[in-house]
Structure formats: structure tokens, C-alpha cells
KEMI-925387 format. One record per atom (N, C-alpha, C): x, y, z. Coordinates in pm, 1 decimal. Example, Ala and Ser with C-alpha at 12.3 -4.5 7.8 and 13.67 -1.06 7.14 Angstrom:
% KEMI-925387
px  py  pz
1319.0  -569.0  780.0
1230.0  -450.0  780.0
1320.0  -330.0  780.0
1285.0  -225.0  708.0
1367.0  -106.0  714.0
1290.0  3.0  787.0
% end
This chain:
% KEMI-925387
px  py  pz
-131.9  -4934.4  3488.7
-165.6  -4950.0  3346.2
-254.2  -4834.2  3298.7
-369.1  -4787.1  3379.5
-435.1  -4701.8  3331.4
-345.9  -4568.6  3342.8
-311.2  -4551.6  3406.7
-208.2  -4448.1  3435.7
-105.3  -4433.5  3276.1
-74.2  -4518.6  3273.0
27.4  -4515.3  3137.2
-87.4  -4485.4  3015.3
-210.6  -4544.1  3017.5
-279.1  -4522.6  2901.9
-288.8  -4380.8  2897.2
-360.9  -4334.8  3003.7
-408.9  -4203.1  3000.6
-252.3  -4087.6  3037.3
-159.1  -4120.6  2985.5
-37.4  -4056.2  2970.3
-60.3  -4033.5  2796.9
-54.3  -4181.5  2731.0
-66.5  -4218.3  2621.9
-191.4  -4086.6  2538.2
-287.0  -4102.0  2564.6
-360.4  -4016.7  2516.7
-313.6  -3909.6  2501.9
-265.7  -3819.2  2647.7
-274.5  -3665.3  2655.7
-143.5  -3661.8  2571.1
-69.2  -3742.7  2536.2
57.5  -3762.9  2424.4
-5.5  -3702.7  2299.0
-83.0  -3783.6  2282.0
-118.1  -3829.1  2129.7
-268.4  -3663.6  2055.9
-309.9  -3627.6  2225.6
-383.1  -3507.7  2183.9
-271.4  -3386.9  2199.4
-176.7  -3381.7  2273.1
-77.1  -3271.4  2238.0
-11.8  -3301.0  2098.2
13.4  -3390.6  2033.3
43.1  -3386.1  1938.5
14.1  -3369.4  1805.0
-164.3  -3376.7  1813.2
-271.1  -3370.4  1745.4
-281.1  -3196.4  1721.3
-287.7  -3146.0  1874.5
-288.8  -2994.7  1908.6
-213.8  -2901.3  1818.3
-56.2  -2964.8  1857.4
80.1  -2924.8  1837.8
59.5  -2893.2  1665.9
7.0  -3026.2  1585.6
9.0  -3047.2  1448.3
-96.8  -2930.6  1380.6
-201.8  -2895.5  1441.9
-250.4  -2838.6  1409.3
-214.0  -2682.4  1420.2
-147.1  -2681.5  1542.8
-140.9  -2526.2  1523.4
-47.2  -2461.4  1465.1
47.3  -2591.5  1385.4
174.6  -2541.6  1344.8
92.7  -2530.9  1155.6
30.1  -2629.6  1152.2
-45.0  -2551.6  1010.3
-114.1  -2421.7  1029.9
-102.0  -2369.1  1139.1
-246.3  -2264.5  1151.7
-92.4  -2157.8  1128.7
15.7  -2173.0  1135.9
132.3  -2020.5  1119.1
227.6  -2041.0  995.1
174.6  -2086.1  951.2
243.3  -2063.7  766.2
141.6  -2031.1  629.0
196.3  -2022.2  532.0
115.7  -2008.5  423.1
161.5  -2131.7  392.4
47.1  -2156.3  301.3
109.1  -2318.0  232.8
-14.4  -2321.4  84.2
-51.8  -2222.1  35.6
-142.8  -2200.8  -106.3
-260.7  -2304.9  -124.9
-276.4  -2321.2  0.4
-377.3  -2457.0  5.1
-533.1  -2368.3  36.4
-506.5  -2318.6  184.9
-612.8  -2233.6  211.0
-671.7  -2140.5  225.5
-622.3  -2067.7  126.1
-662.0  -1878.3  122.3
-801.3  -1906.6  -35.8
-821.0  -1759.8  -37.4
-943.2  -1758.7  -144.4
-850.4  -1662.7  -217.7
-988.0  -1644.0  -302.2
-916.8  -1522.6  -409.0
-1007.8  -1465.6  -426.6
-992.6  -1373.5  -508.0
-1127.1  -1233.2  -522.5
-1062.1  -1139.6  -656.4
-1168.5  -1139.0  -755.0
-1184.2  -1137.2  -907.0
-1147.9  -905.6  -888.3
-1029.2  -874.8  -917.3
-1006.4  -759.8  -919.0
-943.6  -685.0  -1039.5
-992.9  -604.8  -1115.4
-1002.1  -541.7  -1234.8
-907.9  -668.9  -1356.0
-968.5  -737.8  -1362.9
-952.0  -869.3  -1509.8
-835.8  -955.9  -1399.8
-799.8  -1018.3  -1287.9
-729.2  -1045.0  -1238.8
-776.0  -1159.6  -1076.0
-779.6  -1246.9  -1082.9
-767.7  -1340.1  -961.2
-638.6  -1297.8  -856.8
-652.1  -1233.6  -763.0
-552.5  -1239.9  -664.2
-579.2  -1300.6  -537.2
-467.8  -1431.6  -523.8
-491.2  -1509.1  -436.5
-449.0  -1448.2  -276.0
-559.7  -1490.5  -168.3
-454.6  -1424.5  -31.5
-462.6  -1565.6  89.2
-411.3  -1510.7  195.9
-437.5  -1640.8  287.6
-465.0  -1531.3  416.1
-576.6  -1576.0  537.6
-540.4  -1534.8  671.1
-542.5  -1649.1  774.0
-467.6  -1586.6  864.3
-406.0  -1656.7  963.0
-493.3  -1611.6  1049.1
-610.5  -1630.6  1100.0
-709.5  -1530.7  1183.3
-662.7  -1559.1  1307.3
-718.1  -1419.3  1371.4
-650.3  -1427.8  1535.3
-783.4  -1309.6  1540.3
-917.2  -1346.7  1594.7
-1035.5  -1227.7  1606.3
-957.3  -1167.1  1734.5
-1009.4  -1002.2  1734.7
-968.6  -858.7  1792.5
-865.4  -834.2  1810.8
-751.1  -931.4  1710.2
-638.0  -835.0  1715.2
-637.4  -775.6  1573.2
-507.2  -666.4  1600.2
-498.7  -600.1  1491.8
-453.9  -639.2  1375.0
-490.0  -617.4  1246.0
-451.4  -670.0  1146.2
-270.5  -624.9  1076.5
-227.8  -741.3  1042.0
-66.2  -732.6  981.2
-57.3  -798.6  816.4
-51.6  -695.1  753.5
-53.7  -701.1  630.8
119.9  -750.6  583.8
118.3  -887.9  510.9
205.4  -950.2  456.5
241.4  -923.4  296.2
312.2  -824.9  246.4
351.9  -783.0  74.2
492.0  -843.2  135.3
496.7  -941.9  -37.6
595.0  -1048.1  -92.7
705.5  -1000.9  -198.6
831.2  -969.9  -224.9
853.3  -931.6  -326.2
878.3  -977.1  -425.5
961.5  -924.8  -547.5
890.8  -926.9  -707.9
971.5  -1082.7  -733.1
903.9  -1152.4  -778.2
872.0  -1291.2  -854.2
883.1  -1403.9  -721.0
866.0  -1351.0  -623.5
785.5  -1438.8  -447.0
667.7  -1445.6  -446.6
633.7  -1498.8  -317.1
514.4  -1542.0  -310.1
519.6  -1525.9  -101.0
367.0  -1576.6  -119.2
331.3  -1512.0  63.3
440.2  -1648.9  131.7
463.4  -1720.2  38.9
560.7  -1847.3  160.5
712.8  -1761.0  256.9
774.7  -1684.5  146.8
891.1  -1592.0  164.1
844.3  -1550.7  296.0
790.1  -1531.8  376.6
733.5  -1535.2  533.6
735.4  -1632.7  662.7
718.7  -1743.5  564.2
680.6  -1847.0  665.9
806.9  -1863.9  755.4
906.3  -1822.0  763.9
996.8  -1839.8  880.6
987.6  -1729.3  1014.8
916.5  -1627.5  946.2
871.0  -1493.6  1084.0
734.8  -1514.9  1106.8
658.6  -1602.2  1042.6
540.4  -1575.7  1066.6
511.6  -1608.7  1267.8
569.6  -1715.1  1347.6
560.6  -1777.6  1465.3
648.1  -1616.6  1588.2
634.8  -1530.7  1504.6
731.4  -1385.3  1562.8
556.5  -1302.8  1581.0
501.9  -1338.3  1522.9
344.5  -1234.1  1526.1
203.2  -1318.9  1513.0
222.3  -1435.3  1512.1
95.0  -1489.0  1543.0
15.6  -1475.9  1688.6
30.8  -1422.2  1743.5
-29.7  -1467.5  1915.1
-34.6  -1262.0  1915.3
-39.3  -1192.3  1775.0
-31.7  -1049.4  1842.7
-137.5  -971.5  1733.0
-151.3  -1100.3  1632.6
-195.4  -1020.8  1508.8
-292.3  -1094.3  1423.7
-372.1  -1078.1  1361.8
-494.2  -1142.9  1222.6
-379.0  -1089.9  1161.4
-324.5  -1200.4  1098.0
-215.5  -1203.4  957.3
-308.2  -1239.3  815.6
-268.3  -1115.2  771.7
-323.4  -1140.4  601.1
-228.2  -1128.8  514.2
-166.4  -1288.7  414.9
-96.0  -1291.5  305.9
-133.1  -1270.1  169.4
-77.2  -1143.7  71.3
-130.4  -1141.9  -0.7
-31.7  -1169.1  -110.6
-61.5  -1313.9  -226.7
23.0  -1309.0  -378.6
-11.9  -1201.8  -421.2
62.7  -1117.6  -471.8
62.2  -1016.9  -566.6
26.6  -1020.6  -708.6
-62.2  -969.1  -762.2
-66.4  -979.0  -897.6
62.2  -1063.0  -975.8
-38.1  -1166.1  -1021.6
107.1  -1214.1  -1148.9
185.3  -1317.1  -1067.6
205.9  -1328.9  -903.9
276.7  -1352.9  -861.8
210.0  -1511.8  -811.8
262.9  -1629.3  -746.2
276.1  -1659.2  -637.9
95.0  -1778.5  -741.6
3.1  -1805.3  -690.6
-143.1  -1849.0  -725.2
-222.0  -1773.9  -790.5
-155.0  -1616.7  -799.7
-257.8  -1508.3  -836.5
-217.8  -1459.4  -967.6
-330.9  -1463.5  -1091.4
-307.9  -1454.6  -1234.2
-260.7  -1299.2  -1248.5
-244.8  -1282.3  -1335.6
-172.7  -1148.9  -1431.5
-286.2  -1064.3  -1453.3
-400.5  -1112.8  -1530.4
-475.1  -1043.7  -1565.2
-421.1  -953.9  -1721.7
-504.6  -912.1  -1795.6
-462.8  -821.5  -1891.9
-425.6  -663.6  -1828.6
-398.9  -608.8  -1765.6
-368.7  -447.9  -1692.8
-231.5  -427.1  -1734.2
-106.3  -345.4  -1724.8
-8.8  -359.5  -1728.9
36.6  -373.2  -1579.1
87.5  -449.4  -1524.7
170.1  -471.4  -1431.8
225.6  -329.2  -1388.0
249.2  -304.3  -1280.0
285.0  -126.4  -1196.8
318.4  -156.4  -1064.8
388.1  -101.8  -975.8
333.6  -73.5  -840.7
215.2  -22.7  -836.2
191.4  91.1  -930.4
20.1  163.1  -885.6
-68.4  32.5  -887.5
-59.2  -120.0  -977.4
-178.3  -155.8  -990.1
-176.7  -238.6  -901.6
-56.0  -280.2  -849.1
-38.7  -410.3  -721.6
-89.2  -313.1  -625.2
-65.5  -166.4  -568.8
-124.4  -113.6  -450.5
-274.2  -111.0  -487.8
-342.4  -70.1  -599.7
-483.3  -63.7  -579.8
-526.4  -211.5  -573.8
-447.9  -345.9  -615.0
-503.8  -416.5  -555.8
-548.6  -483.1  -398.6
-406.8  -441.2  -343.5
-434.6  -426.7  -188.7
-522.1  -375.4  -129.3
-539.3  -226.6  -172.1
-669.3  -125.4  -83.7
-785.1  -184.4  -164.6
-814.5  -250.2  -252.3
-955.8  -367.5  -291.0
-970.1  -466.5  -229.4
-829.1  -527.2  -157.5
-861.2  -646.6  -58.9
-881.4  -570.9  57.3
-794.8  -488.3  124.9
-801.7  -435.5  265.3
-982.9  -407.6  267.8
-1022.9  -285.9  157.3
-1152.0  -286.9  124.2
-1257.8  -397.5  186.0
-1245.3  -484.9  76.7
-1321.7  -623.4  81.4
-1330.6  -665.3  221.3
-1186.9  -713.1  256.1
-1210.4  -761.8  386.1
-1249.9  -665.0  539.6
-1279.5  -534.2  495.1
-1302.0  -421.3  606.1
-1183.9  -442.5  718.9
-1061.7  -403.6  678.6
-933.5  -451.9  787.7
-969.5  -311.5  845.7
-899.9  -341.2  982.0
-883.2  -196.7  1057.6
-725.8  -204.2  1098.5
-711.4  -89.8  1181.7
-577.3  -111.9  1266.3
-428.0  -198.5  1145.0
-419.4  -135.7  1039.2
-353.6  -189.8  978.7
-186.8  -187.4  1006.8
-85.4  -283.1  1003.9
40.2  -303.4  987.2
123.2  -354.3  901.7
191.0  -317.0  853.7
226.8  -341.8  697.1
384.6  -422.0  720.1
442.6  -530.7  668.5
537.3  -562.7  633.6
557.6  -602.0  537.7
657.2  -498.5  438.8
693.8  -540.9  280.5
815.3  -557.5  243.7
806.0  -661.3  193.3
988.1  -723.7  172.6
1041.1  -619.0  -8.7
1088.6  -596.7  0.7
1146.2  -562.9  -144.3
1021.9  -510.4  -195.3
940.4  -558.0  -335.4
873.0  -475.6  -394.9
719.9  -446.2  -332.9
725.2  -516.7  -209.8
609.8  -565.7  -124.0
622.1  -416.6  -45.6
765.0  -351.7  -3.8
795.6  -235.1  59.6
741.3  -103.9  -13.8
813.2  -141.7  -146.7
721.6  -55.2  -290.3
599.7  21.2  -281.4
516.3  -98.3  -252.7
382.0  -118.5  -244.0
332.2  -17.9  -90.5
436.1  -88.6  -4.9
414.2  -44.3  106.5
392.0  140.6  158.6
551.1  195.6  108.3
600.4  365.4  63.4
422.6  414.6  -6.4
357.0  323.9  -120.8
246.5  390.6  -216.1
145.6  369.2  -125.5
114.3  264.3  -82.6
-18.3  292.2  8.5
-23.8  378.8  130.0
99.7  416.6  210.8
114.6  507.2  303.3
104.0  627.9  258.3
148.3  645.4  112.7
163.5  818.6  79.3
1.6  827.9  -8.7
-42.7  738.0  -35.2
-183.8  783.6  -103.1
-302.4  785.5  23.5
-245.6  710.3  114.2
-315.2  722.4  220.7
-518.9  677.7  235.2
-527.1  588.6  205.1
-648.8  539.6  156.0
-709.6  415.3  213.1
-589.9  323.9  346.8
-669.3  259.9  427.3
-566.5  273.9  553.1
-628.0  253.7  643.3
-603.7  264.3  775.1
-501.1  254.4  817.4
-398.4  275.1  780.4
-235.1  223.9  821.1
-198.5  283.4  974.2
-131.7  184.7  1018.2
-55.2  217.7  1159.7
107.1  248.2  1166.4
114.9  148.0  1117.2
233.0  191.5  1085.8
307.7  51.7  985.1
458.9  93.6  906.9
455.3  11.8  806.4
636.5  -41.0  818.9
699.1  -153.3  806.0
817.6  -185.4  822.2
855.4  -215.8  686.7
949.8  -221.5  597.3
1015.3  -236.5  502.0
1156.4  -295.4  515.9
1125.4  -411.4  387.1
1304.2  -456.4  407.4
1356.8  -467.6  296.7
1438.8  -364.6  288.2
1476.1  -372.4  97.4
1440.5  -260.6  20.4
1354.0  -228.5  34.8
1193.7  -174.9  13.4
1272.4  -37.2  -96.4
1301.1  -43.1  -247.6
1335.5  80.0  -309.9
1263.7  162.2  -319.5
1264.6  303.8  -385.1
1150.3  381.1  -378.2
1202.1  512.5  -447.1
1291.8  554.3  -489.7
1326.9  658.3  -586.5
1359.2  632.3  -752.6
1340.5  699.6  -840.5
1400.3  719.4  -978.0
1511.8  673.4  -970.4
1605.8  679.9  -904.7
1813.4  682.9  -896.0
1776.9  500.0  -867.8
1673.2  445.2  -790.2
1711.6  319.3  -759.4
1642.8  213.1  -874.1
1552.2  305.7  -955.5
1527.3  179.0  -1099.2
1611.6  236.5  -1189.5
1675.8  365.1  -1218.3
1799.2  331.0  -1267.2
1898.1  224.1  -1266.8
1936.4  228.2  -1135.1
2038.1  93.0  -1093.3
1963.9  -35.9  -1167.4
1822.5  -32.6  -1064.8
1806.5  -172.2  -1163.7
1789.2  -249.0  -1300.6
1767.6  -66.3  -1358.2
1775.1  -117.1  -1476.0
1877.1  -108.0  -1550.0
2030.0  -77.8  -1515.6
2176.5  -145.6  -1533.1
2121.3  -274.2  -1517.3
2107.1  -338.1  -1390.4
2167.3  -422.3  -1386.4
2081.2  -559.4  -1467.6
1948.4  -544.7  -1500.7
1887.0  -592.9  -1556.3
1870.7  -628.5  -1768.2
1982.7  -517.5  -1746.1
2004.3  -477.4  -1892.5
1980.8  -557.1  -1975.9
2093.6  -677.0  -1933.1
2122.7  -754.1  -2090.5
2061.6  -899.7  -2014.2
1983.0  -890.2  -1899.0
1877.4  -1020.1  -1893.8
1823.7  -1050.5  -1991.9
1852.7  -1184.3  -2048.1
1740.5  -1257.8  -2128.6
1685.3  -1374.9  -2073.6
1531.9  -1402.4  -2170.1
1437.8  -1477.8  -2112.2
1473.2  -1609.9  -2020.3
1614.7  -1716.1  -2048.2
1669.9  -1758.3  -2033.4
1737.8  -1771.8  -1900.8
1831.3  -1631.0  -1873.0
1896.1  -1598.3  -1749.2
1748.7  -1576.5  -1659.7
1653.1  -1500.0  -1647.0
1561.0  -1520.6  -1558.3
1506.7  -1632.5  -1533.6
1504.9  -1723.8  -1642.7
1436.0  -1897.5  -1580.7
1558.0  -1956.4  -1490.7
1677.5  -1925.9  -1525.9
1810.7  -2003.8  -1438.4
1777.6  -1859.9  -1282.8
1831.1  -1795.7  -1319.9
1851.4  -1685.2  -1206.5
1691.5  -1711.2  -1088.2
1603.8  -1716.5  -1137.5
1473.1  -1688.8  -1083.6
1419.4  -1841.3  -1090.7
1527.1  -1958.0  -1067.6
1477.4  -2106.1  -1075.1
1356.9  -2121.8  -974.3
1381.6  -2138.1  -861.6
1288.3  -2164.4  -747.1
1167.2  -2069.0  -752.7
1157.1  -1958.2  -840.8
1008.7  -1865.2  -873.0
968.2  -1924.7  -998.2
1045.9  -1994.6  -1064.3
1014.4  -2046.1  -1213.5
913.9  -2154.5  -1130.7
1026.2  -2234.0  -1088.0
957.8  -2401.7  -1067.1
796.7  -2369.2  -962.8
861.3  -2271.3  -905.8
695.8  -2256.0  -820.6
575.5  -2231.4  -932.3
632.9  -2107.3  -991.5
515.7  -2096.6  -1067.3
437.8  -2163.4  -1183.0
560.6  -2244.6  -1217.2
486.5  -2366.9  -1319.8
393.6  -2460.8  -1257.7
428.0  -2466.9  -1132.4
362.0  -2568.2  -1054.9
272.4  -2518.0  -999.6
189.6  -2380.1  -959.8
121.2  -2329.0  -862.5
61.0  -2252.2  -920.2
66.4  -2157.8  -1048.9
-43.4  -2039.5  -1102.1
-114.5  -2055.1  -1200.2
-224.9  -2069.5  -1124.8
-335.1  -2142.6  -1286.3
-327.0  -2142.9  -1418.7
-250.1  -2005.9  -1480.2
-211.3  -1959.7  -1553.8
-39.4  -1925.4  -1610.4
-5.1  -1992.7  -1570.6
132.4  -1955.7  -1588.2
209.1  -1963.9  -1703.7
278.0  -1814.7  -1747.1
331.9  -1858.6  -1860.3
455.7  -1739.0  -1815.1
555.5  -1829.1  -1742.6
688.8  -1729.4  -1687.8
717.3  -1640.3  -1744.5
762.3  -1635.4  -1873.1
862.8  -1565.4  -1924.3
771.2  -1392.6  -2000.5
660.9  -1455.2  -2041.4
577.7  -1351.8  -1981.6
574.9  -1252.3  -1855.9
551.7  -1324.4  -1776.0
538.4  -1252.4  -1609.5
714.4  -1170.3  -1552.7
773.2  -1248.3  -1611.1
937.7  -1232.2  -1592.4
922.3  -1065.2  -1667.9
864.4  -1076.9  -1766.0
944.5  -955.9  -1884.2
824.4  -826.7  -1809.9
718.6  -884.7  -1728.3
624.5  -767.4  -1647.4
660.4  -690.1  -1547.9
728.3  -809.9  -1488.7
778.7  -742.8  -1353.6
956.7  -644.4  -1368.5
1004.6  -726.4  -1478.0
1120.6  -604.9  -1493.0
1074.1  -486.5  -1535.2
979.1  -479.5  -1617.7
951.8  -348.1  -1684.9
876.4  -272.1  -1593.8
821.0  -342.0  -1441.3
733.2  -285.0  -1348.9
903.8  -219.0  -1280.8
983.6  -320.2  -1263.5
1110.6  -282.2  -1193.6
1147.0  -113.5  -1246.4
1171.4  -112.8  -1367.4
1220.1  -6.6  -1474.9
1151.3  112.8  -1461.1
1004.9  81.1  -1444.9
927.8  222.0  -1486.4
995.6  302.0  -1406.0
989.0  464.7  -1490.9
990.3  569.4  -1423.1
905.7  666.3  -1435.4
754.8  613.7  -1428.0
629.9  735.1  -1459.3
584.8  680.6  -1346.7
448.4  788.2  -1304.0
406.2  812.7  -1196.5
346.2  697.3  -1123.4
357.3  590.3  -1232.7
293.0  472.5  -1182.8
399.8  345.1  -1106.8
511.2  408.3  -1130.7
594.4  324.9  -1052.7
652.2  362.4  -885.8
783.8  404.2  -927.3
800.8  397.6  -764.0
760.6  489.0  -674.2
711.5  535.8  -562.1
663.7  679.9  -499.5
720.3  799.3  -511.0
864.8  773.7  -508.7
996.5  866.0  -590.0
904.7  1017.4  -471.7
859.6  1111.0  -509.5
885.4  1238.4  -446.2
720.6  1245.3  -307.4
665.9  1122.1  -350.5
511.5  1163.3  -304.3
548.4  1057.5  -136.7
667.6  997.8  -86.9
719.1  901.7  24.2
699.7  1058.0  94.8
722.2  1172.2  73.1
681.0  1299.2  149.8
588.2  1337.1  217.2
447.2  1236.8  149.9
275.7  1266.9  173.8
314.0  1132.1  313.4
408.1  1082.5  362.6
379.0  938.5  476.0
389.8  1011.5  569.2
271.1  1015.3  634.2
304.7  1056.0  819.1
292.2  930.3  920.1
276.8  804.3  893.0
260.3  718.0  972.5
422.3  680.0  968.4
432.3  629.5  1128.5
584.5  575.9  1147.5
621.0  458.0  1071.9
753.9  508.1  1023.6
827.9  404.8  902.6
921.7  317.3  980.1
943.7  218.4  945.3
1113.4  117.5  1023.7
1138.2  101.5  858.3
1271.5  140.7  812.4
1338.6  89.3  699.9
1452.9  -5.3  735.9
1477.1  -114.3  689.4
1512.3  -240.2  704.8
1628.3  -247.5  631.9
1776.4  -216.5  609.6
1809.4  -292.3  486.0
1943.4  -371.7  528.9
1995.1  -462.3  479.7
2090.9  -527.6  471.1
2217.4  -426.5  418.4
2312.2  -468.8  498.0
2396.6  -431.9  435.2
2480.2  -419.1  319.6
2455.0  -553.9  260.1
2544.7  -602.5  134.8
2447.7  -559.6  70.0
2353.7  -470.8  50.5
2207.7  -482.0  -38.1
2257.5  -406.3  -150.5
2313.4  -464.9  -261.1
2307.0  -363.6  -395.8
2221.4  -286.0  -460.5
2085.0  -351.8  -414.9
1986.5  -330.8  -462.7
1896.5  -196.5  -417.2
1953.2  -165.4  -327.5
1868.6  -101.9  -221.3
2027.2  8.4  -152.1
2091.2  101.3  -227.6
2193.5  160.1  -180.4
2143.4  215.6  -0.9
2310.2  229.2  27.3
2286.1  273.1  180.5
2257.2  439.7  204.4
2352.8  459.3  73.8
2254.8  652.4  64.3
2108.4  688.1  8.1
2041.9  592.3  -34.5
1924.1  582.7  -81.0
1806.5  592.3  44.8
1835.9  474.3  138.7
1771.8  453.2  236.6
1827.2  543.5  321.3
1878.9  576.1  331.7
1962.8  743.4  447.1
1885.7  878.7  373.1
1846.8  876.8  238.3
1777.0  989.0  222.5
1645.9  978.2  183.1
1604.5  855.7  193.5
1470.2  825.7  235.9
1421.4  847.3  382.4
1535.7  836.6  480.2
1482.6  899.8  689.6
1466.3  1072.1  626.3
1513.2  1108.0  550.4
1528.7  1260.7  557.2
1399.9  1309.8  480.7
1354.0  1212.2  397.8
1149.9  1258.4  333.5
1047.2  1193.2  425.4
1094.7  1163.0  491.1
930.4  1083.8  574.3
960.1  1120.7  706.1
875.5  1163.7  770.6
914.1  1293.2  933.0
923.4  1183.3  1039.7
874.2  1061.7  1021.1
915.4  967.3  1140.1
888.4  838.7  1087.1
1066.8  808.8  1049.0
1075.2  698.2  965.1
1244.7  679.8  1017.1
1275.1  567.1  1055.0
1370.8  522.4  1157.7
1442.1  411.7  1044.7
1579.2  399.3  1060.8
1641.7  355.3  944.3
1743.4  239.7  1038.8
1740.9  86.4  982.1
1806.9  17.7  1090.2
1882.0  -87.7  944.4
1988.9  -45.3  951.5
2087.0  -111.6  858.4
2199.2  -220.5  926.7
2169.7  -361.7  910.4
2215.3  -460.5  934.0
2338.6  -528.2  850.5
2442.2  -525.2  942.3
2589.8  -539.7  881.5
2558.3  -722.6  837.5
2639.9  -739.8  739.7
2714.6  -861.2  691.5
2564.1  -919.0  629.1
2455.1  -858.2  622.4
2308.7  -886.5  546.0
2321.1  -861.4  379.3
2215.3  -939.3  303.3
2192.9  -932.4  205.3
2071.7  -826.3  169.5
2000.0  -859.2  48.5
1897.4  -803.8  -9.0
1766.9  -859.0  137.3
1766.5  -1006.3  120.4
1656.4  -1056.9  243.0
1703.7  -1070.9  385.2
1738.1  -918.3  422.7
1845.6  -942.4  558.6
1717.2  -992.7  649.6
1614.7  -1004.0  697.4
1529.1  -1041.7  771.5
1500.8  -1236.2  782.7
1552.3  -1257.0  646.0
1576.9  -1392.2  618.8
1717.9  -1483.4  686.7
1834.9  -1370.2  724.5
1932.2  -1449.2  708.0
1985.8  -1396.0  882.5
1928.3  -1270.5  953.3
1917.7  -1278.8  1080.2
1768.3  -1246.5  1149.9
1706.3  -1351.0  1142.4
1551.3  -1344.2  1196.6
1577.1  -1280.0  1341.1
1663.4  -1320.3  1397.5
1655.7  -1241.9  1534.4
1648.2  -1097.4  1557.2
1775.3  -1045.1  1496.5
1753.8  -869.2  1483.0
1613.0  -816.5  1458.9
1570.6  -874.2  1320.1
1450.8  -867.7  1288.9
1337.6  -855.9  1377.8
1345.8  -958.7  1464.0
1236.4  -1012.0  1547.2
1264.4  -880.3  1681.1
1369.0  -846.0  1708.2
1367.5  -767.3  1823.1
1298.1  -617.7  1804.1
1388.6  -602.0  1666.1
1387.1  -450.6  1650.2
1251.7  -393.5  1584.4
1200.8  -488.7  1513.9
1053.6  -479.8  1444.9
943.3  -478.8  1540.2
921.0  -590.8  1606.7
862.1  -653.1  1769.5
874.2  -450.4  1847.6
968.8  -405.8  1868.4
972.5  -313.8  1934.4
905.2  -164.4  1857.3
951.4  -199.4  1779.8
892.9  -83.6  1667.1
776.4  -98.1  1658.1
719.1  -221.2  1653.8
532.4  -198.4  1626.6
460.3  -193.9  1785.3
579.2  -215.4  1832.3
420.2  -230.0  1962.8
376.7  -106.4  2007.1
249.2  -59.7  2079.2
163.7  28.7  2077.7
288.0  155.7  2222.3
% end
């Protein structure tokens, strides 16, 4: 009998264990802070892991840090994971600024800042990659090296998007962008979509110095992994082929029968080829 009890227990504390540590490897907008940056609340979350190196999490445009939570159990046991909503995005307000890549990257190097990260590693999905290309080429916190999936970055590629964005109205982005709508009605203190919708296309669009890195992806000397799916419209395959040819060690791994979120739809590739690419 005692025997079975004390089975019973070590049950009931592995499961206690188990429960807990599976909240400790996702985002879930419950337990991160925020920090007041030029007229703007941007919310983040960490996953702490003390003396390892830090892995910087950028979300792309109208996501949030959850768009992770299926790789996050690929780098917990290697890394202090820091998720950051992006301006506008996800828990984190708009602020009056105009919306940019330049202003989402200076908000990053104000958190990296804040939180004194070292040993930095960057993974940016789509406009999170954006972000990613600008903080490597301005070069202003500690980067190690940076992976991208999607990740555009020339004049020729907000052209495209802004074809294809053309004749969006307020409307088609609440249907098209449902599951970023419904989040954000439900989750940003401030939310007023169709607003934030008409920010981030026109962040999509810009073509001044404040948008995509376009000629300065030249100033990156830290090693690049570019990520893209194959089916990626968004993200052409000669785009990312003449993006290996501006950055001196930047490795290009294009995944057949993938979308825009090819990291989403084969986590494994992902997990091998990334896993190999960052380790020391």
C-alpha cells in the first residue's frame, strides 16, 4: 500500500513538474512587461535560462511573439529567449511615431539596451527578418549571428508588395488578417485595427531610407541563414539569391513545397538546419 502511495505522489509531482515547465516554453501575453519607448508601450516576454546566450524572437507584420510557440521547445535548454510584440503589434500600442522598420529596429536596440543582452541571436520571421537585415547593418548591439525566414529587404520587393496590396480595403484586411483582427481586439489595450492595418501596409510600401535596408544589407558582417519557402510570393527566389551575393557570409536554404511561414509548416528542416547554423 505504501508502495502504491508513494508511486502516487512521484505521479502527481512529475506532473506538477511537467505542467510547469511546459508554461515556462511558450508565450502566452500573460507574463512579459513592457517598457514606455518614444510615446509607445512595447510589450516583451523572457523565457530565462541564466548564462546562456541570449535569442532574440522578431514576429512578423500584423503577428505577435505566439507565431513561435511551436519552435520555441527547439532552443529552450540552449538559450535566455526574449519575445518581442512589435510596435502596434501583438499587446504593444502604436504610439503616435509613424510606423517604419527604422522605428520597430530602434525599438529593439532600446530593449536589447534596457535589458543589457549580450551574445545576441536573432530569429526574424517576415518583417521580424526586416528588422533583423537593419539591426545587423546599423550594427549597434551585439549580434552573433541572425536567421531569417521570409525576411524581404530590397526596393524591387515592396514594389511587389505594393501590387499586391493595391486595391486592399479596410474590409479585405479584417477578413484576410481575421485571426490578427480577433487577437487584437481582444489583446491590445488600445486597439483600433483598421488603423494599425493601414500602418503597417504603408510600413510594407515605404521606399525611403526608413524602410527596407535595400543597399546598406552590405554594412552585415555577422553570419546570415536566409530561410525561404519555396512557394513564397512574397519573398522572390531571385531576391533572396541576390541577397547571398551582398552579405559576405550569408548562406541561403530554400525549402521546396513551403510557403511564406516555411518554418511553420516543416519545423523539422528548420530545427536541423538552423540548430546547426547557430551553434558555436
Amino acid at each position: 500500500m505504501r508502495k502504491v502511495i508513494s508511486l502516487i505522489i512521484i505521479a502527481v509531482f512529475t506532473l506538477i513538474a511537467f505542467t510547469v515547465n511546459a508554461q515556462t516554453i511558450e508565450f502566452n501575453h500573460k507574463t512579459g512587461k513592457y517598457i514606455e519607448i518614444d510615446g509607445a508601450n512595447i510589450y516583451y516576454e523572457e523565457i530565462e535560462n541564466v548564462g546562456k546566450p541570449t535569442l532574440l524572437l522578431l514576429h512578423g507584420g500584423f503577428g505577435n511573439i505566439e507565431e513561435f510557440n511551436s519552435i520555441l521547445p527547439m532552443f529552450t535548454d540552449d538559450y535566455h529567449i526574449i519575445g518581442i510584440d512589435s510596435r502596434g503589434h501583438g499587446k504593444s500600442t502604436l504610439g503616435t511615431n509613424k510606423l517604419t522598420y527604422r522605428r520597430l529596429q530602434l525599438d529593439v536596440e532600446a530593449i536589447v539596451n534596457h535589458l543589457q543582452l549580450k551574445n545576441i541571436d536573432i530569429i526574424g520571421y517576415s518583417d521580424g527578418g526586416v528588422i533583423a537585415y537593419r539591426l545587423a547593418a546599423a550594427n549597434r548591439i551585439p549580434i552573433r549571428k541572425i536567421v531569417t525566414i521570409g525576411g524581404t529587404w530590397s526596393l524591387s520587393d515592396a514594389e511587389l508588395i505594393e501590387k499586391l496590396m493595391a486595391v486592399a480595403t479596410p474590409e479585405d484586411n479584417r477578413n484576410y488578417f481575421k485571426k490578427s483582427f480577433d487577437f487584437h481586439q481582444q489583446h491590445n489595450p488600445l486597439s483600433d485595427f483598421d488603423k494599425f492595418a493601414k500602418c503597417v501596409i504603408e510600413m510594407w510600401t515605404d521606399k525611403t531610407e526608413d524602410g527596407y535596408p535595400h543597399t546598406s544589407v552590405e554594412n552585415i558582417t555577422v553570419p546570415m541563414l536566409i530561410i525561404r519557402g519555396n512557394d513564397d510570393y512574397m519573398f522572390p527566389l531571385e531576391s533572396a539569391v541576390e541577397l547571398t551575393t551582398k552579405v559576405k557570409d550569408a548562406l541561403l536554404f530554400n525549402i521546396p513545397f513551403a510557403p511564406h511561414g516555411a518554418f511553420k509548416k516543416y519545423p523539422q528542416f528548420f530545427e536541423a538546419v538552423t540548430k546547426e547554423f547557430l551553434k558555436d
